[in-house]
Structure formats: C-alpha cells, structure tokens
PDB file of N, CA, C and O in Angstrom, chain B, residues numbered from 101:
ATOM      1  N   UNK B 101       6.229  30.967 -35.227  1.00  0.00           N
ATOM      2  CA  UNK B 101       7.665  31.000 -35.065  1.00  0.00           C
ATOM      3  C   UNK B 101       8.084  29.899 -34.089  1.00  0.00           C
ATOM      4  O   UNK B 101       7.454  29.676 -33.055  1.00  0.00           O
ATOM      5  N   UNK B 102       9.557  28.983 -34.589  1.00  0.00           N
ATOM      6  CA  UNK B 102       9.449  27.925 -33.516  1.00  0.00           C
ATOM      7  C   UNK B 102      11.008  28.316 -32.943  1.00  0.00           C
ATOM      8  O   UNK B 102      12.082  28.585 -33.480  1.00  0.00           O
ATOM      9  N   UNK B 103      10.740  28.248 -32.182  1.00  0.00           N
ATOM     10  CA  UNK B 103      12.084  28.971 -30.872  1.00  0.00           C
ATOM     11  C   UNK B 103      12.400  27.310 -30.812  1.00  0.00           C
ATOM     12  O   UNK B 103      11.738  26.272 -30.788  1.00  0.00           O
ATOM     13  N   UNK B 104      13.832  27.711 -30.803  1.00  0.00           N
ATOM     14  CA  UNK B 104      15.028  26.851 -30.864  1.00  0.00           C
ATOM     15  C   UNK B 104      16.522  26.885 -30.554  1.00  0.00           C
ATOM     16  O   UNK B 104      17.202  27.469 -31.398  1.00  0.00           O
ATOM     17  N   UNK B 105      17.007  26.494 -29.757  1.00  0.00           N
ATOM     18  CA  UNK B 105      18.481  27.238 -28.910  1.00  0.00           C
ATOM     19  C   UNK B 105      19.271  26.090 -29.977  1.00  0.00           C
ATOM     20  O   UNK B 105      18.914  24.984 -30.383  1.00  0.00           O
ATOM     21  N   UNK B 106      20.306  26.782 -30.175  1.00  0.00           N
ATOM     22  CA  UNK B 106      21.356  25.826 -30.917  1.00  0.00           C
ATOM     23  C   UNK B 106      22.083  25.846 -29.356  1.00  0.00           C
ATOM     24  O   UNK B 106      21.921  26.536 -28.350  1.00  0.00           O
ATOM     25  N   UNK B 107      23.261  24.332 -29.849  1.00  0.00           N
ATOM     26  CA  UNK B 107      24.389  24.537 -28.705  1.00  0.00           C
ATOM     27  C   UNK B 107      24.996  25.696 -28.146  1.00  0.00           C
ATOM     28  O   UNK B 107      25.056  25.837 -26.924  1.00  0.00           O
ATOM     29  N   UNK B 108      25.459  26.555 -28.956  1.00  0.00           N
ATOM     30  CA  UNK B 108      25.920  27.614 -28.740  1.00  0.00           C
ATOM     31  C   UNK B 108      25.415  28.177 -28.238  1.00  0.00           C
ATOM     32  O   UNK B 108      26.251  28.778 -27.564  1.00  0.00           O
ATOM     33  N   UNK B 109      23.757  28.805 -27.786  1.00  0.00           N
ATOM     34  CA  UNK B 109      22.951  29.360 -27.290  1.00  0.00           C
ATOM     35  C   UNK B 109      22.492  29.009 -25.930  1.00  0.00           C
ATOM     36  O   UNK B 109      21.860  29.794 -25.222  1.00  0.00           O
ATOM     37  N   UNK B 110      22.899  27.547 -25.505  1.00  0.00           N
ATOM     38  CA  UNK B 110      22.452  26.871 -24.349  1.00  0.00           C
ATOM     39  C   UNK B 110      22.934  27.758 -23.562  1.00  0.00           C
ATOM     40  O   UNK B 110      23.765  28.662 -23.637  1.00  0.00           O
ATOM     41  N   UNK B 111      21.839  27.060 -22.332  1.00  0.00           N
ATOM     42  CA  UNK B 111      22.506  27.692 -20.925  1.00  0.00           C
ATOM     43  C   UNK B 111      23.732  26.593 -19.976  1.00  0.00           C
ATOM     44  O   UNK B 111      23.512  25.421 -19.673  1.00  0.00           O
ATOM     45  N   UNK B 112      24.588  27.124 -19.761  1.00  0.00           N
ATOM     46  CA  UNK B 112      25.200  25.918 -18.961  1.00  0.00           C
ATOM     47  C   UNK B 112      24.891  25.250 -17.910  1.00  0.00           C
ATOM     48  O   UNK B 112      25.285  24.134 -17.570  1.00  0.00           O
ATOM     49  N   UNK B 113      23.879  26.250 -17.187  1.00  0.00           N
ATOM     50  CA  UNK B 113      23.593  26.220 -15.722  1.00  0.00           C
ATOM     51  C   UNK B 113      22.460  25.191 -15.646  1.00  0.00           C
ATOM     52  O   UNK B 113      22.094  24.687 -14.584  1.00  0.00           O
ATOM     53  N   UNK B 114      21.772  24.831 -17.199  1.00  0.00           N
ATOM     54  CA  UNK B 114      20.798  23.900 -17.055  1.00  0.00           C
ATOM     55  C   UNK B 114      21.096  22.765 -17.739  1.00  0.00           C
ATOM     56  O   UNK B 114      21.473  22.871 -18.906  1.00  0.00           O
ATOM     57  N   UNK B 115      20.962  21.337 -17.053  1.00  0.00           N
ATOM     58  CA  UNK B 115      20.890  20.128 -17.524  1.00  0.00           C
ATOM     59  C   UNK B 115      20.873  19.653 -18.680  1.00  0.00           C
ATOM     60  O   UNK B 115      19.751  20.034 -19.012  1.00  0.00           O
ATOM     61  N   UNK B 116      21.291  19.070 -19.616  1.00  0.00           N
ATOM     62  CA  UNK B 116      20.762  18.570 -20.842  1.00  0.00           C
ATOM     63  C   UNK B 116      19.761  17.607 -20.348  1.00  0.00           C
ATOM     64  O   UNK B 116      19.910  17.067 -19.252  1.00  0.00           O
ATOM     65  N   UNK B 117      18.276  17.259 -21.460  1.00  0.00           N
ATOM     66  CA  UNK B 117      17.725  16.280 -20.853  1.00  0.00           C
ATOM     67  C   UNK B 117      18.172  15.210 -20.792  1.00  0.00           C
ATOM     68  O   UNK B 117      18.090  14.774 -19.644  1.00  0.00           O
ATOM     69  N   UNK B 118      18.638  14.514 -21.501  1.00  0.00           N
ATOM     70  CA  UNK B 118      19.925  13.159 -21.371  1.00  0.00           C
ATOM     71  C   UNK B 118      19.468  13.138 -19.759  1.00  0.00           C
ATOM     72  O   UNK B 118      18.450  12.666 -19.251  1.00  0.00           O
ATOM     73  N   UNK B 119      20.905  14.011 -18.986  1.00  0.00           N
ATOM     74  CA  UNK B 119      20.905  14.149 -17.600  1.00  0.00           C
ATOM     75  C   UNK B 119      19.709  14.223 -16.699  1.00  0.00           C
ATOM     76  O   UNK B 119      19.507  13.604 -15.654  1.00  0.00           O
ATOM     77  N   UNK B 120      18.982  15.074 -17.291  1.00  0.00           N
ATOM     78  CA  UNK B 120      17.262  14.745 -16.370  1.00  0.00           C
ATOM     79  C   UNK B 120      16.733  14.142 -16.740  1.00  0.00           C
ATOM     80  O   UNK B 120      15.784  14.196 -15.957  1.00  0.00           O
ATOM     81  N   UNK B 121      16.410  13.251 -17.630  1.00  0.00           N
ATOM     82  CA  UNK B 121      15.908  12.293 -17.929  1.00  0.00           C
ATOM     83  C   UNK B 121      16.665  10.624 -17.272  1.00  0.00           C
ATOM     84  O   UNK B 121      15.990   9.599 -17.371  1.00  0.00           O
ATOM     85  N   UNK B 122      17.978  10.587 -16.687  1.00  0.00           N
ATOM     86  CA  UNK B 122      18.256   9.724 -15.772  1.00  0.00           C
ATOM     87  C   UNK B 122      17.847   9.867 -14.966  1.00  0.00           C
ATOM     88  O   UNK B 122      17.083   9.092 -14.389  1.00  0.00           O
ATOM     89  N   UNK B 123      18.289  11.176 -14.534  1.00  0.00           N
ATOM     90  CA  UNK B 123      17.940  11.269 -12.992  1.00  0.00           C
ATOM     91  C   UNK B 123      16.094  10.743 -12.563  1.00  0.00           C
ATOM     92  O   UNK B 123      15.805   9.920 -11.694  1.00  0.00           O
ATOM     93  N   UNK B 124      15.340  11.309 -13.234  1.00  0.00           N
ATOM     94  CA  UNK B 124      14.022  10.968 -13.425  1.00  0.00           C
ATOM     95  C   UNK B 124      13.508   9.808 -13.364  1.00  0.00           C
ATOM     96  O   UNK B 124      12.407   9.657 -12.834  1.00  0.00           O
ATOM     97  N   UNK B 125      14.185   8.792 -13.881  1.00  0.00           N
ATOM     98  CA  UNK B 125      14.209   7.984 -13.711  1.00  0.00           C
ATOM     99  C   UNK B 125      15.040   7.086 -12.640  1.00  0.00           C
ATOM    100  O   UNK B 125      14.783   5.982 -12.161  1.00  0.00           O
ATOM    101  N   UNK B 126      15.873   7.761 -12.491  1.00  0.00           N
ATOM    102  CA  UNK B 126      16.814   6.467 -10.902  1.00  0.00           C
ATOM    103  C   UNK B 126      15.354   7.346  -9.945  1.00  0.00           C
ATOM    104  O   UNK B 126      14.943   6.447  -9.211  1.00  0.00           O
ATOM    105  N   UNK B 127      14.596   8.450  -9.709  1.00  0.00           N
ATOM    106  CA  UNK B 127      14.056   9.005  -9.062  1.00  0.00           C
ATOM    107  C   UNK B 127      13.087   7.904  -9.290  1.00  0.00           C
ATOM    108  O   UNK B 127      13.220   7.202  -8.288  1.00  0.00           O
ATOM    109  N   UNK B 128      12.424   7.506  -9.851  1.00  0.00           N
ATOM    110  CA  UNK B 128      11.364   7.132 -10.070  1.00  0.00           C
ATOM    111  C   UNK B 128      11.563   5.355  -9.516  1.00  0.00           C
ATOM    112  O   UNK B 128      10.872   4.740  -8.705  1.00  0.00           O
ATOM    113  N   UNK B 129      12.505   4.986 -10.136  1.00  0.00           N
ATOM    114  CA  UNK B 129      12.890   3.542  -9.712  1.00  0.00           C
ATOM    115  C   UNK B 129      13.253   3.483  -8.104  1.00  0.00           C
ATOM    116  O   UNK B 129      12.969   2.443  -7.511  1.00  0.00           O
ATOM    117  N   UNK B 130      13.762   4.376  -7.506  1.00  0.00           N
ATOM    118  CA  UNK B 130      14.390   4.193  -6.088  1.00  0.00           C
ATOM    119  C   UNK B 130      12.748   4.929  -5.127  1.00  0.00           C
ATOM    120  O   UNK B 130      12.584   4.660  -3.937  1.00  0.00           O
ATOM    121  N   UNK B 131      11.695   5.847  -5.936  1.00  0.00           N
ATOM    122  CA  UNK B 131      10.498   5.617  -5.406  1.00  0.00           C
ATOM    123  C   UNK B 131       9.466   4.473  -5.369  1.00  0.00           C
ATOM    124  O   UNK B 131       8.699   4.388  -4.410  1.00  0.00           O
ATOM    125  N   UNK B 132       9.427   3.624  -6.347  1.00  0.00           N
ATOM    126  CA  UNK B 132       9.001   2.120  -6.244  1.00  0.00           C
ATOM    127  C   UNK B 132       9.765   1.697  -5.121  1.00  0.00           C
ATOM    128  O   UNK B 132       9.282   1.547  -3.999  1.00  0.00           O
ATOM    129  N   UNK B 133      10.934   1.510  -5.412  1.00  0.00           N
ATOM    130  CA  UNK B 133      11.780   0.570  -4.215  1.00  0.00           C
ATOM    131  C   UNK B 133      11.604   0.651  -3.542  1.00  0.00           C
ATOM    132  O   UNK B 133      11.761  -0.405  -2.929  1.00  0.00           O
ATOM    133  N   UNK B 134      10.985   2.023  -2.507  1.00  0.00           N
ATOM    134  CA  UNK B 134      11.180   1.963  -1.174  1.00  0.00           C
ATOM    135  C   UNK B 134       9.554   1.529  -0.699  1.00  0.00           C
ATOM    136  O   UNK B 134       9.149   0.861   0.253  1.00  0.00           O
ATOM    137  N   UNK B 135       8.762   2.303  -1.934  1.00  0.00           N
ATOM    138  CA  UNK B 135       7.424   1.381  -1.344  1.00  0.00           C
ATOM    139  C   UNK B 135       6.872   0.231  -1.446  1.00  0.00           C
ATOM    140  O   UNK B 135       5.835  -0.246  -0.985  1.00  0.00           O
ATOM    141  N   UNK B 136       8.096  -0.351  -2.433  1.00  0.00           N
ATOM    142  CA  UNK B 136       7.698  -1.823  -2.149  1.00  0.00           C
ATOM    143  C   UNK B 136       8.475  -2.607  -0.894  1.00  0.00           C
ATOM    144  O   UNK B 136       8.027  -3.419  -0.084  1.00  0.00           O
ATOM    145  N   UNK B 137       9.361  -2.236  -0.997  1.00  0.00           N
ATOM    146  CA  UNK B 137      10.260  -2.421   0.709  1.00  0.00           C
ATOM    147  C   UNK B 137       9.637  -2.135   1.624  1.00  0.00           C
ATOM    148  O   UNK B 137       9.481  -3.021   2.464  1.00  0.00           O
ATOM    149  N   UNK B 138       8.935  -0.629   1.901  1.00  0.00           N
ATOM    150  CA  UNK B 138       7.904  -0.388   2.990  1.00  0.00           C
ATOM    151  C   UNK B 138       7.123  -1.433   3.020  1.00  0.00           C
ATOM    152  O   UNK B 138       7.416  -2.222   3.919  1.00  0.00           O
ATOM    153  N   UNK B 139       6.022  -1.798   2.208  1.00  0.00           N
ATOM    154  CA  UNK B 139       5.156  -3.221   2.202  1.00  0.00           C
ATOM    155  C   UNK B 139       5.622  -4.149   2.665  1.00  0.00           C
ATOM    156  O   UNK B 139       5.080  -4.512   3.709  1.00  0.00           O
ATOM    157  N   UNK B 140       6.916  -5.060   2.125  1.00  0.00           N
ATOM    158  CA  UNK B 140       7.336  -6.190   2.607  1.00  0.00           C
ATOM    159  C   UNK B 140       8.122  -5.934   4.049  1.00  0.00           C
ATOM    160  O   UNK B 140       8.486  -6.884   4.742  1.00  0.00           O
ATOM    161  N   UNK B 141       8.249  -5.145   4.263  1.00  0.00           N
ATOM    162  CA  UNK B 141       8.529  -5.194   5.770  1.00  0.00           C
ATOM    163  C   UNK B 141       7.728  -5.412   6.957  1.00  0.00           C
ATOM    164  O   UNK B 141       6.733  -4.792   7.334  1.00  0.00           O
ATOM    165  N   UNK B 142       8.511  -6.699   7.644  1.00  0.00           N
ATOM    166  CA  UNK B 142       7.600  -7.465   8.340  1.00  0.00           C
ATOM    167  C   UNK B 142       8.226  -6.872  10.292  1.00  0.00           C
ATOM    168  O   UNK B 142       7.712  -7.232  11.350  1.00  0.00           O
ATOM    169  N   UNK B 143       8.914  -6.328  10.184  1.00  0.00           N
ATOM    170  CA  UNK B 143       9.450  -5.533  11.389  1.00  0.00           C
ATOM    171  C   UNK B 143       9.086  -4.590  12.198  1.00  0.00           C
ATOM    172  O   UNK B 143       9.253  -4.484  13.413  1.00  0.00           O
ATOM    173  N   UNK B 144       8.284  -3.520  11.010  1.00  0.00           N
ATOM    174  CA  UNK B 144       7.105  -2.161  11.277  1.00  0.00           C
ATOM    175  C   UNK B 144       5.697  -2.887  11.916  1.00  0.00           C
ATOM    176  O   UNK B 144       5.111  -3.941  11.667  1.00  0.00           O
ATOM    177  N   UNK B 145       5.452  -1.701  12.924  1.00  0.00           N
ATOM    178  CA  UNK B 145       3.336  -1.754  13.199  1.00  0.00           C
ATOM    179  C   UNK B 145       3.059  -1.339  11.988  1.00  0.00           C
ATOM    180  O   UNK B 145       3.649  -0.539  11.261  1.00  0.00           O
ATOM    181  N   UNK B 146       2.105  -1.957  11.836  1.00  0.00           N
ATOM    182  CA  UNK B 146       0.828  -1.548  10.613  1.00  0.00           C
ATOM    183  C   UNK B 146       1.054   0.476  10.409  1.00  0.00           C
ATOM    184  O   UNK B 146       1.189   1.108   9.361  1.00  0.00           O
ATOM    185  N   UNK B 147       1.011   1.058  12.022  1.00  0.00           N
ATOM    186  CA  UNK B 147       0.918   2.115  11.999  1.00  0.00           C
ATOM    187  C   UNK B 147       2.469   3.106  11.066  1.00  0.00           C
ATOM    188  O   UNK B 147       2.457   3.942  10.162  1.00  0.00           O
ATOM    189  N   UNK B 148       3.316   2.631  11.654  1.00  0.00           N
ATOM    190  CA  UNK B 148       4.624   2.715  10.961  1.00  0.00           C
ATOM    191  C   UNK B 148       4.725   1.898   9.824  1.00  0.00           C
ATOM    192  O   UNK B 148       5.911   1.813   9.505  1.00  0.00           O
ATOM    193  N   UNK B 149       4.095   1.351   9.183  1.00  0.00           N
ATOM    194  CA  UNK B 149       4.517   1.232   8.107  1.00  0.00           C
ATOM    195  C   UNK B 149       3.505   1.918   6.674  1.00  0.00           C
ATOM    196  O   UNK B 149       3.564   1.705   5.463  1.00  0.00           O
ATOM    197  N   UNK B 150       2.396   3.019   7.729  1.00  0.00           N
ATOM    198  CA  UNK B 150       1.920   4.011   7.111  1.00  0.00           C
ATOM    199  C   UNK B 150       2.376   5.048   7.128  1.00  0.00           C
ATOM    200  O   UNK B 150       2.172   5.785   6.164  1.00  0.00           O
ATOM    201  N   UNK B 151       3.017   5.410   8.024  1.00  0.00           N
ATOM    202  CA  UNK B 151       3.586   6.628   8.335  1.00  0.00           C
ATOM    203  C   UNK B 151       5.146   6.902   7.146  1.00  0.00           C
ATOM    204  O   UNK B 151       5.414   7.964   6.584  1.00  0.00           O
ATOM    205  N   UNK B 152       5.871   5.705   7.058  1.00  0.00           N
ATOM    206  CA  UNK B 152       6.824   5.736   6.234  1.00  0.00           C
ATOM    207  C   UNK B 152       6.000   5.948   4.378  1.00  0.00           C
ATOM    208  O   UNK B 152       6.250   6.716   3.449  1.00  0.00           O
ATOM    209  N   UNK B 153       5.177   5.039   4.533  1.00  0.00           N
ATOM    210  CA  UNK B 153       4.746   5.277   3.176  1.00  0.00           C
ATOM    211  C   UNK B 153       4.317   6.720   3.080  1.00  0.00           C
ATOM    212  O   UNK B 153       4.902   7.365   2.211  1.00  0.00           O
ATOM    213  N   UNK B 154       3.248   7.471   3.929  1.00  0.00           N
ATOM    214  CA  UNK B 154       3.224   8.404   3.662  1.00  0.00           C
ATOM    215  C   UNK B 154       4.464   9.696   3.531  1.00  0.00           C
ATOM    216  O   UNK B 154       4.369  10.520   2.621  1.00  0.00           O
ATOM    217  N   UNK B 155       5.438   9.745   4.388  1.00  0.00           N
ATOM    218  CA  UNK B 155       6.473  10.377   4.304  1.00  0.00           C
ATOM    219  C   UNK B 155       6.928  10.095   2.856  1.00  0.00           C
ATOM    220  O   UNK B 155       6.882  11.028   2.054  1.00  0.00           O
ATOM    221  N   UNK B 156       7.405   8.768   2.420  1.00  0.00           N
ATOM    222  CA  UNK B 156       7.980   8.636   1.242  1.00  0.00           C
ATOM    223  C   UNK B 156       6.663   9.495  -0.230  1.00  0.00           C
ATOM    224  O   UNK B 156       6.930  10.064  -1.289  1.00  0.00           O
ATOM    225  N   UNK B 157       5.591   9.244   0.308  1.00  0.00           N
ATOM    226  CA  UNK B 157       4.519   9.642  -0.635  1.00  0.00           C
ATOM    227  C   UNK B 157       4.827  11.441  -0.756  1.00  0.00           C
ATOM    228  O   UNK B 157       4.869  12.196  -1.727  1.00  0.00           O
ATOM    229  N   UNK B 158       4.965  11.611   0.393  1.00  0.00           N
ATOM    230  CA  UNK B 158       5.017  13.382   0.666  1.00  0.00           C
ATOM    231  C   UNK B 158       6.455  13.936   0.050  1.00  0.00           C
ATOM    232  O   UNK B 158       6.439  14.872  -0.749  1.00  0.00           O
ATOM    233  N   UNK B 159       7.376  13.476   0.354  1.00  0.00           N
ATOM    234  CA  UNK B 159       8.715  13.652  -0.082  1.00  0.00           C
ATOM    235  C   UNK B 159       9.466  12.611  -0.771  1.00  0.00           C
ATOM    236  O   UNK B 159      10.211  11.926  -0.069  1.00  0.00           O
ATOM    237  N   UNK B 160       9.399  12.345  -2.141  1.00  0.00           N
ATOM    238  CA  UNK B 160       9.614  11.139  -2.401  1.00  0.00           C
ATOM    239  C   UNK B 160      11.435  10.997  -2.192  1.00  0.00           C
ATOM    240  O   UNK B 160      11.869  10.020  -1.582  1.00  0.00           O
ATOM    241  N   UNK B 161      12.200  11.837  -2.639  1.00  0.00           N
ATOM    242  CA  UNK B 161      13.073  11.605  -2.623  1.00  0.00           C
ATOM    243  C   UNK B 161      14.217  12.139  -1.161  1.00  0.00           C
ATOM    244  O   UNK B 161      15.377  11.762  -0.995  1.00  0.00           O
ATOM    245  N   UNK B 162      13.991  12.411  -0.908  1.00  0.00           N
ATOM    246  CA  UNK B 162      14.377  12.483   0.741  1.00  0.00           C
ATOM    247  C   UNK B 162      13.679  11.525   1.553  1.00  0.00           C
ATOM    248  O   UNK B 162      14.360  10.906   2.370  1.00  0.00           O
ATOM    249  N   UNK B 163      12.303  11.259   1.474  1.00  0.00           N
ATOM    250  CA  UNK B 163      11.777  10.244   1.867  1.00  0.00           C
ATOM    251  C   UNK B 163      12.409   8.494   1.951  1.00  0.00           C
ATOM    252  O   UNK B 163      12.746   7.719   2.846  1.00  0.00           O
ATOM    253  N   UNK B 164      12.322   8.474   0.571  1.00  0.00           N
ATOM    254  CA  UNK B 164      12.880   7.460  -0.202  1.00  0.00           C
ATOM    255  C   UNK B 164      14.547   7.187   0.451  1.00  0.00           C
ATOM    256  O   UNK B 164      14.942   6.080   0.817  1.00  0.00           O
ATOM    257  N   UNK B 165      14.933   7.780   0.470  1.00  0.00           N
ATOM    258  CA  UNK B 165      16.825   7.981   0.752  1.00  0.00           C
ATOM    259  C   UNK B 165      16.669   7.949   2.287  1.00  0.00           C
ATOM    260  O   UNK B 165      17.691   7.536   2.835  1.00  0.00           O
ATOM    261  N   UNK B 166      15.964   8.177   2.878  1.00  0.00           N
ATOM    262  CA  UNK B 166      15.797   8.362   4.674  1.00  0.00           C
ATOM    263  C   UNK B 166      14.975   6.645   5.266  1.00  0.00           C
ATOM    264  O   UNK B 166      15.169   6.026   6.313  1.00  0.00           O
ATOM    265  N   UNK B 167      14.130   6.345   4.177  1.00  0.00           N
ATOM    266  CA  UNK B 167      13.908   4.670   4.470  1.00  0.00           C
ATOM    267  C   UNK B 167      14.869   3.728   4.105  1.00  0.00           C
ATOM    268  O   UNK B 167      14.765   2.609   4.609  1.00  0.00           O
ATOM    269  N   UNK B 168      15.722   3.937   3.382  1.00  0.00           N
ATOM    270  CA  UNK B 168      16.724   3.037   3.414  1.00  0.00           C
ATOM    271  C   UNK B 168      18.025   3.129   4.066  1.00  0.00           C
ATOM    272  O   UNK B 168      18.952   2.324   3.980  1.00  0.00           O
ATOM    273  N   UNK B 169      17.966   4.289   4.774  1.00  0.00           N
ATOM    274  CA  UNK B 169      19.105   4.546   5.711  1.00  0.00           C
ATOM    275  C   UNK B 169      18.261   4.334   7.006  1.00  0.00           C
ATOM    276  O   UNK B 169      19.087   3.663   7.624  1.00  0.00           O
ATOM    277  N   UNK B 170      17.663   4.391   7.479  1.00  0.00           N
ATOM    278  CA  UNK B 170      16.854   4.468   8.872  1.00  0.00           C
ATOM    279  C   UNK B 170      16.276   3.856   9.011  1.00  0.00           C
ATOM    280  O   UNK B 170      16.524   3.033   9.893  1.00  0.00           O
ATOM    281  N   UNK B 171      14.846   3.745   8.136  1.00  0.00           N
ATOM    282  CA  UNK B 171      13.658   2.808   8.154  1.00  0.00           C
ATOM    283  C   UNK B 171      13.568   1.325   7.826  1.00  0.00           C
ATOM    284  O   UNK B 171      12.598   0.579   7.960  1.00  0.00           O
ATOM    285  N   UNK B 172      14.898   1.033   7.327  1.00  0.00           N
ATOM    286  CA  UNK B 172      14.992  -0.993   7.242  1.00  0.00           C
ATOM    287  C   UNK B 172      15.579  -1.284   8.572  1.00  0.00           C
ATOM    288  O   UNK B 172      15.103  -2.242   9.182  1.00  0.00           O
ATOM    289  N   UNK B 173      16.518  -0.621   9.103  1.00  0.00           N
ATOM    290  CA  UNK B 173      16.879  -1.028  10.269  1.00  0.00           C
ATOM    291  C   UNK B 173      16.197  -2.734  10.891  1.00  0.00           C
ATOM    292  O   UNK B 173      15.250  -3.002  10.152  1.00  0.00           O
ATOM    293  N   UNK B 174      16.321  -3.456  11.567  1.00  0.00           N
ATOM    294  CA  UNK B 174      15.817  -4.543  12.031  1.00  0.00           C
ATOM    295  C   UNK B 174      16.623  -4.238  13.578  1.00  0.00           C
ATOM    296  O   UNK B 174      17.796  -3.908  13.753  1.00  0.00           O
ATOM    297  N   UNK B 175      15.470  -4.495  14.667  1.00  0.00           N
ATOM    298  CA  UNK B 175      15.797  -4.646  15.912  1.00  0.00           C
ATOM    299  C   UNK B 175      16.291  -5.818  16.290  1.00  0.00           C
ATOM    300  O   UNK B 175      15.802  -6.909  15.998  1.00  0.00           O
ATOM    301  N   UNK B 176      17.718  -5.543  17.249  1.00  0.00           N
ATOM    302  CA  UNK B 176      18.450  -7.136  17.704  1.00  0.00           C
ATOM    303  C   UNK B 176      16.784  -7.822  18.094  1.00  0.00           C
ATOM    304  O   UNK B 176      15.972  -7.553  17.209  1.00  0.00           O
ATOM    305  N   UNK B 177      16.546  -8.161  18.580  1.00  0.00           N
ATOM    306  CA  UNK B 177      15.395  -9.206  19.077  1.00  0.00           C
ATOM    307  C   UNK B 177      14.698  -9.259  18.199  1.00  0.00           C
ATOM    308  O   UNK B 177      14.004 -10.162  18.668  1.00  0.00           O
ATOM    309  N   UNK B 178      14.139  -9.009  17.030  1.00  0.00           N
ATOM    310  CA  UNK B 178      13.810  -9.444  15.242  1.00  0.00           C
ATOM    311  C   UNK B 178      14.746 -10.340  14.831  1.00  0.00           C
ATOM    312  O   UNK B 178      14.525 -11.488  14.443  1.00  0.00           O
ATOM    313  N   UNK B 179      15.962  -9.706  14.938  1.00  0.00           N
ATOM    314  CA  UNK B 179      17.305 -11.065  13.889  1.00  0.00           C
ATOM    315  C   UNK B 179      16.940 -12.743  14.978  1.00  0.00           C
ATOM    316  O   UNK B 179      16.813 -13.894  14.560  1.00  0.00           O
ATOM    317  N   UNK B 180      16.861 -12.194  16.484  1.00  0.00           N
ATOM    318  CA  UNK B 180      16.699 -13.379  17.211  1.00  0.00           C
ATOM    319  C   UNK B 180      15.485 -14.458  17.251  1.00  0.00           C
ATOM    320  O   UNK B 180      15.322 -15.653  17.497  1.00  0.00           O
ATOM    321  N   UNK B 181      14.869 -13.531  16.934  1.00  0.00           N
ATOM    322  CA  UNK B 181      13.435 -14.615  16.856  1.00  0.00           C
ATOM    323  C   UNK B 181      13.063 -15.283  15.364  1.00  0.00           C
ATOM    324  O   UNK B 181      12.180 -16.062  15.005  1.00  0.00           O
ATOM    325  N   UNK B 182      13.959 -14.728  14.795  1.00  0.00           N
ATOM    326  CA  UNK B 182      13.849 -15.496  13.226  1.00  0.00           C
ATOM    327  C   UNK B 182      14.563 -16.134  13.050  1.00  0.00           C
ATOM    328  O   UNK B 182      14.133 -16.957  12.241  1.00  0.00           O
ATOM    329  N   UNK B 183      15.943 -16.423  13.424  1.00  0.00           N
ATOM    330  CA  UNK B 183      17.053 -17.499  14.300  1.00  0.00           C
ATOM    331  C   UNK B 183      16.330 -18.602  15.055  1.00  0.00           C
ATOM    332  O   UNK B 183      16.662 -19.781  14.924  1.00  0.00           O
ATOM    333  N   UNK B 184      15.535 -18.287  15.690  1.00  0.00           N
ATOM    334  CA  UNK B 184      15.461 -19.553  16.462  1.00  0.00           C
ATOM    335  C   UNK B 184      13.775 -20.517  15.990  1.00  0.00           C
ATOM    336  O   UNK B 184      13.263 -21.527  16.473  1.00  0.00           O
ATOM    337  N   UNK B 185      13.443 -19.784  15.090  1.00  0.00           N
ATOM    338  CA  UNK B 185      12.276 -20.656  14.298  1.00  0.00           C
ATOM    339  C   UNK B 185      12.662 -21.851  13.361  1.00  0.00           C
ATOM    340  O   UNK B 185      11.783 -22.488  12.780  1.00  0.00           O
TER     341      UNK B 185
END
C-alpha cells in the first residue's frame, strides 16, 4: 500500500519541500561560507581560528550566523598595519 496525502490532506503546520529544500540549501551554502572565511582569515591565532571552526562545525547554523556577526570583526590596529605596508 503506498500512502499518499493529496493537498487537501496536508498538514499546514509543515513546510512544503520546495520551502525546505531552500532553506537546506541557503543552510548549506552560508555553512561553506563561513568556513571558508574562517580559513582565510588572517586576523585570528591559529588557536581561534579552531575554535570558530569548531563552533561553526558543532552548531552550524547559529554558529555560522554568530561568525559573521562577531567573528570577522578586524581590530583597529589590523586596519593600521595593513595601511601602512
């Protein structure tokens, strides 16, 4: 027997995949992003820039959304010393 919801039968309360299937994907694209951003960041210790990867690894999407609000940051004396090279 193959179980099959017509429209009428849906639930409202759940997603069409259409909708999770974006989301899944901006999820998935904005988890690359941040670990490739973690990598090229030349601002972090070696040590911090494990610690972010792992956070982003552990929680990708809070992770992910918390390195690009917090974790790019650049310290005034970073913008200055790349100014004057």
């Amino acid at each position: 027997m193959i179980l099959a919801l017509s429209t009428s039968e849906a639930n409202p309360l759940v997603p069409s995949w259409g909708i999770m299937g974006f989301l899944l994907i901006l999820n998935a694209i904005l988890f690359v992003a941040a670990l490739v951003s973690i990598a090229r960041n030349r601002t972090n210790t070696t040590g911090a820039t494990v610690v972010w990867a792992l956070i982003v690894l552990a929680v990708p999407v809070l992770g992910s959304v918390l390195w690009f609000l917090i974790g790019r940051r650049e310290t005034s004396n970073s913008r200055f010393r790349d100014q004057a090279r």
